[in-house]
C-alpha positions in Angstrom: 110.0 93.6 106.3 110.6 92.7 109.9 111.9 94.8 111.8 112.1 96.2 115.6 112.0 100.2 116.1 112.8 102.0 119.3 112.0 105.4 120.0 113.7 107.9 122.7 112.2 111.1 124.0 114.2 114.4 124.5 114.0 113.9 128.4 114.8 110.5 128.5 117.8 110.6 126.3 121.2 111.3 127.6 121.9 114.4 125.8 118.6 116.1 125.3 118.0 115.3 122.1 114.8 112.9 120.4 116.4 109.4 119.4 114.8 107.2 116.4 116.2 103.7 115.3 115.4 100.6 113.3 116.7 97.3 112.2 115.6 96.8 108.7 115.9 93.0 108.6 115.8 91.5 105.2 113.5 88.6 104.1 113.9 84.8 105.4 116.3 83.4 102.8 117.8 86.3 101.6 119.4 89.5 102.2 119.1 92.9 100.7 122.3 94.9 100.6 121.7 98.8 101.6 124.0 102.3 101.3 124.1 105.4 102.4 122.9 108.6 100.0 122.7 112.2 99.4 120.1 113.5 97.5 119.7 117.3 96.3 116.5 118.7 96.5 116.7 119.8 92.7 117.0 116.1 91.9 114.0 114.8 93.0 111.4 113.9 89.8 108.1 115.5 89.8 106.3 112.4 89.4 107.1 109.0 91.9 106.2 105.5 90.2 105.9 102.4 92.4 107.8 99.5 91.2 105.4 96.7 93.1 102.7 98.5 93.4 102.6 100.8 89.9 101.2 103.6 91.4 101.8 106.9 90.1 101.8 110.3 92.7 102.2 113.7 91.5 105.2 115.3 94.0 105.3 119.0 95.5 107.1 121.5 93.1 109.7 122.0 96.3 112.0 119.6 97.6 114.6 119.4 100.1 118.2 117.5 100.4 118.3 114.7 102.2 119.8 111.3 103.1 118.5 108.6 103.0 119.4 104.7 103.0 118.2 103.1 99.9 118.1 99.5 98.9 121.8 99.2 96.7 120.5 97.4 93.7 117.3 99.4 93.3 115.7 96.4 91.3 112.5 96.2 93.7 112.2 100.1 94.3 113.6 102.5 96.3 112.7 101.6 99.7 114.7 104.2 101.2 114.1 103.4 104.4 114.8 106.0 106.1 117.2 109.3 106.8 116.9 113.3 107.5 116.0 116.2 105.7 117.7 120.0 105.4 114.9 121.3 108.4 116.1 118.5 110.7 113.1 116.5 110.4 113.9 112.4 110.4 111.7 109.6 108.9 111.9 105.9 109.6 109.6 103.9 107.4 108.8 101.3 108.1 107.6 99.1 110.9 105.5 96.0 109.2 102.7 95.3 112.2 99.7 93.3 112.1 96.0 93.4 112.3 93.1 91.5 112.4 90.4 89.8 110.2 87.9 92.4 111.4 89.9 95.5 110.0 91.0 93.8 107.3 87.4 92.7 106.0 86.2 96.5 106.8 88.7 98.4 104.9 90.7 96.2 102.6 94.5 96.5 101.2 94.7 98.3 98.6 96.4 96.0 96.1 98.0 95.9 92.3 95.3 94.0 90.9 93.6 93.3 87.0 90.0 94.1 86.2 89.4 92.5 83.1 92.4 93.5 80.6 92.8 96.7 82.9 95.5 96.9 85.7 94.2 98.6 88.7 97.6 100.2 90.5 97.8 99.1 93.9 98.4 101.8 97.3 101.9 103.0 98.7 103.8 101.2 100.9 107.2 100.4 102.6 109.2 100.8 99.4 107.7 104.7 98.7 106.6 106.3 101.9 110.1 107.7 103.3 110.8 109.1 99.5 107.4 110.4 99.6 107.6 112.3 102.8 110.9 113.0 103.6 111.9 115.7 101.1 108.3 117.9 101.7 108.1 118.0 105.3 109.7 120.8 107.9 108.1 119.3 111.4 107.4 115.5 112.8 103.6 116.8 112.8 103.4 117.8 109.2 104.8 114.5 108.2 102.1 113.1 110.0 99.6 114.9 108.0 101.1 114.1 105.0 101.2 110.8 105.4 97.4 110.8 106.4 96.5 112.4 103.5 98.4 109.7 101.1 96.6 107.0 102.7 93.1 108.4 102.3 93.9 109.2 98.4 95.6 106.1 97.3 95.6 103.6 100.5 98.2 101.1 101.2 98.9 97.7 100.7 100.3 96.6 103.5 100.1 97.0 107.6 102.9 100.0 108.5 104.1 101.7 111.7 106.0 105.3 110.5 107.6 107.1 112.8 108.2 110.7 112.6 111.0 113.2 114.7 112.5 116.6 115.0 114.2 118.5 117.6 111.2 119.0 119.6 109.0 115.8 119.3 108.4 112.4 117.6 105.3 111.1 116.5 104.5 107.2 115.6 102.0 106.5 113.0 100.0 103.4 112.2 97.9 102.1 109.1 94.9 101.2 110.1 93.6 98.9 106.9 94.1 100.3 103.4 92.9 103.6 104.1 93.3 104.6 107.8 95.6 105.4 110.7 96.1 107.0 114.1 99.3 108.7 115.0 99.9 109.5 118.3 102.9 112.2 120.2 105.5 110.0 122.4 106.0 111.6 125.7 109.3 113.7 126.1 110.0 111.3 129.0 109.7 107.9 127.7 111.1 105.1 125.3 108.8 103.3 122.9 109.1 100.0 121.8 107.9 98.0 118.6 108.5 94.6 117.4 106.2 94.2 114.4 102.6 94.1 115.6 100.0 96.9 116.3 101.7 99.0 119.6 99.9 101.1 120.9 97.8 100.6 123.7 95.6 103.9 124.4 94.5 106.8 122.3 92.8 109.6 123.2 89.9 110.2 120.8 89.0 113.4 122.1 91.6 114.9 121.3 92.5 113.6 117.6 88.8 115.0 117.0 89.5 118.5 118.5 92.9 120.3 119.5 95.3 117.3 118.7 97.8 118.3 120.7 98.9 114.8 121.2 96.4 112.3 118.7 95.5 112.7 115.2 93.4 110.2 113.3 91.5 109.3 110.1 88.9 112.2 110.0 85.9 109.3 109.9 87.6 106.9 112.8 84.7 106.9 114.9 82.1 105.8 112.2 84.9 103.2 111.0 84.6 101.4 114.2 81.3 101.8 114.8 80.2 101.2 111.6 82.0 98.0 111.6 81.9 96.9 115.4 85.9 96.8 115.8 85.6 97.8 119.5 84.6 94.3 121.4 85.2 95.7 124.8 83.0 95.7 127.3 83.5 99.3 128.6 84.1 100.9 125.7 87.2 101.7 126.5 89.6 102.4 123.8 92.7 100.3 123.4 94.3 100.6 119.7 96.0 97.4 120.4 93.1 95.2 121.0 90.6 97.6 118.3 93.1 97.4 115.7 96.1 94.5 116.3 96.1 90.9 116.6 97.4 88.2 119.3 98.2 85.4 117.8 100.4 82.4 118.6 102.8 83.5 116.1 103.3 86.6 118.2 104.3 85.0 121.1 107.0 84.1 119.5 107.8 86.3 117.2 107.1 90.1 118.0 106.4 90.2 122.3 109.6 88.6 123.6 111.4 91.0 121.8 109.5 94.0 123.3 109.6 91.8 126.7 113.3 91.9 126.5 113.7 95.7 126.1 111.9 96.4 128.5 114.2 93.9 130.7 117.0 95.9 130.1 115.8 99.2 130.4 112.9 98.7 133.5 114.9 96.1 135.1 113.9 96.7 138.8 110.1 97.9 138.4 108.5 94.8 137.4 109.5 90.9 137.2 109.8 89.3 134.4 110.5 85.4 134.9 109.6 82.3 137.2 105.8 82.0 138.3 104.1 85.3 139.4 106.1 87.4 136.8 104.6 90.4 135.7 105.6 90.3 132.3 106.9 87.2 130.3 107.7 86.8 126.5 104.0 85.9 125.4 102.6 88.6 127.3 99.9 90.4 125.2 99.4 93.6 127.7 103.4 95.1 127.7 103.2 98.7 127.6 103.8 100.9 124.4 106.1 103.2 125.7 107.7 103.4 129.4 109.7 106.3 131.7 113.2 104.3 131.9 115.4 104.0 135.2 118.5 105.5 133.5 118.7 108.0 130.7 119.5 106.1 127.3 122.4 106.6 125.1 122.7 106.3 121.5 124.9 102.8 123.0 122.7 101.2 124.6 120.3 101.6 121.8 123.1 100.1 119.6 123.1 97.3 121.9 119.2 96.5 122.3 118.8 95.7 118.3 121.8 94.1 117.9 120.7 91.7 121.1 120.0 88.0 121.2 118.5 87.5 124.6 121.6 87.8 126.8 121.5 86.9 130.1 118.1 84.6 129.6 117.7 81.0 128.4 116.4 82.0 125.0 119.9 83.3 124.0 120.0 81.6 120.8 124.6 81.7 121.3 124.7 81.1 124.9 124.1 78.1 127.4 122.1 80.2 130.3 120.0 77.9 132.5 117.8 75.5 131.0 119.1 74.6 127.2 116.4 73.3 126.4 114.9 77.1 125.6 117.7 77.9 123.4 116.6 79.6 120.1 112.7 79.0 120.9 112.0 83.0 120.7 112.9 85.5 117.5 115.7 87.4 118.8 116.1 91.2 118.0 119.6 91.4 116.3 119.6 88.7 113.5 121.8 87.5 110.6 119.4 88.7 108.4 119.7 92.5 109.3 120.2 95.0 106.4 120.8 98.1 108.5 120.2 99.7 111.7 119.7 103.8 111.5 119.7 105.8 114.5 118.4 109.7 114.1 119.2 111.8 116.6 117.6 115.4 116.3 118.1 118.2 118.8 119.1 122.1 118.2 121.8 123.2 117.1 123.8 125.8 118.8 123.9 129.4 117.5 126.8 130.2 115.6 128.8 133.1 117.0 
């Protein structure tokens, strides 16, 4: 599914608390009705079966209430999209992002498949992960872990960004391949953005390999780049990004203007964004991950971003702003195609007297 996904530290929020949201949009040509659910913890079945994918995962005796935002008619799966548990722990799921041929050749999708007369189940993807996690897991972190731990048993088919918060941090995981992933902390002080492609744009392999205070990682990522020469920088350096995403012309217009835009509105006076000499423009492949913003960010002005078309540019696909003839050329943010937008706040609750 496309979608775009923002992401809101504790200290860069309004009110303290961490911030998650998604528009779910549905399919081109179609749209996929969602609702709202409660689900008791003594509900949950012991065994979860894929619809696309028919694979079959054994579930943890325990499991919490929740809600969660299901797809209404149920006849493709779950794909519950996402919601918040009893501990206070959210899950959105998913992003879709890309990747590139050299990734994809090293550690294939795991997909539904036939060998002969025998049906080989495919991996877990958008439709299963947030019923798979979000009933089992008390901290962001340990959904993280979780999630790792899925992928290296039964792999994906498909190219996800999952994010994961609670009152005290969020963390934003993405597949790496059918097998792999790096997750990485957001900064209490920042925003994130994501707009369907591979986001982030530094990871600290040090520390996913000892204390990850802030990175965690497949346990063989090193030998999985090496191995298989996914690093073409010159230094060394590592940028996930460039290692692990692509940067294609389809991205240009797709996935960066959205993330171009955000940033617009949120870092309005730190950089330049249009005419000659901009900074940033909407095909730049280099926008940052996550940024501090000039004003704190309210659950409003979230509200606003994924429901926006471009205001106030010439690629507002239902305005007349300067030069028409750039009218619809971008992918706009909100769209007529949305299912839902969810926004999670998490934050501690007071002490009852």
């Amino acid at each position: 599914m496309s979608c775009t996904t923002i992401l809101v530290g504790k200290k860069a929020s309004y009110d303290g608390s961490t911030m998650i949201a998604r528009n779910m949009d549905s399919g081109s040509g179609e749209y996929t009705p969602k609702k709202m659910c409660y689900v008791a913890g003594e509900e949950v079945p012991k065994t979860y079966r894929s619809v696309l994918s028919h694979v079959e995962i054994p579930l943890p005796e325990k499991a919490m209430d929740f809600i969660c935002f299901p797809d209404a008619l149920g006849d493709k799966g779950i794909w519950a999209g996402a919601g918040t548990n009893r501990a206070n722990v959210s899950v959105s799921a998913t992003e879709t992002i890309t990747s590139n041929e050299l990734v994809m050749a090293a550690d294939p999708l795991v997909e539904l498949h036939l060998e002969g007369d025998r049906e080989v189940p495919g991996g877990i993807g958008e439709e299963d992960m947030t019923s798979l996690l979000l009933p089992y897991i008390h901290s962001a972190r340990e959904g993280v872990i979780r999630l790792g731990e899925l992928l290296k048993k039964y792999g994906t088919y498909e190219m996800n960004g999952v994010v994961f918060s609670d009152e005290n941090e969020i963390w934003w995981l993405e597949t790496i391949g059918g097998h792999h992933f790096i997750a990485k902390r957001v900064p209490d002080d920042v925003y994130v953005m994501m707009a369907n492609q591979q986001g982030m744009d530094s990871f600290d392999l040090a520390d996913a390999f000892s204390k990850q205070k802030e990175h965690i990682c497949s346990e063989d990522l090193r030998e999985f780049m090496e191995e298989n020469h996914l690093n073409l920088s010159m230094d060394q350096e590592m940028n996930p990004r460039d290692v692990f995403g692509s940067h294609s012309d389809a991205d240009h217009v797709y996935n960066t203007p959205r993330t171009w835009y955000i940033m617009k509105r949120w870092n309005p006076s730190v950089f330049t964004y249009e005419g000659e000499g901009a900074d940033y423009r909407p095909d730049s492949d280099d926008i940052p991950w996550c940024m501090v913003p000039e004003k704190k960010i309210t659950p409003f002005e979230v509200k606003y971003i994924l429901s926006s078309h471009f205001q106030g540019t010439k690629y507002d696909c239902y305005g007349k702003f300067g030069d028409t003839s750039e009218i619809g050329k971008l992918r706009p943010i909100g769209i007529e195609r949305t299912a839902f937008l969810s926004l999670h706040q998490n934050r501690k609750e007071k002490e009852k007297e």
